[in-house]
C-alpha positions, 0 to 999 in steps of 0.5 A: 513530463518526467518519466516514471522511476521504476520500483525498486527491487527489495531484498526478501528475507531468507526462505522467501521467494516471488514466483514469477507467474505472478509477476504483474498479474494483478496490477489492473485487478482492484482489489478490496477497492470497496475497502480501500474507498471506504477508509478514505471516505471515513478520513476525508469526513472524521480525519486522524485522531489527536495522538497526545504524546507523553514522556512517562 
């Protein structure tokens, strides 16, 4: 079993900031899980629509 990488830390823009309480504190929160099961309920049944691409 490979061990698991751990994320990457991403640069924020300038004037933004995480505040480290928050850190971790949601992880086994689900949130908008009913939303999250409906989109996938909705593009396991219909799917993705045909894009057509047109060079204009």
């Amino acid at each position: 079993m490979k061990p698991k990488k751990e994320p990457t830390k991403k640069k924020l823009l300038e004037g933004f900031s995480i505040k480290p309480g928050l850190d971790k504190k949601y992880d086994d929160q689900p949130l908008f899980k009913d939303k999250v099961d409906r989109a996938n309920h909705i593009l396991k049944t219909v799917g993705l629509p045909d894009f057509k691409l047109t060079a204009e």
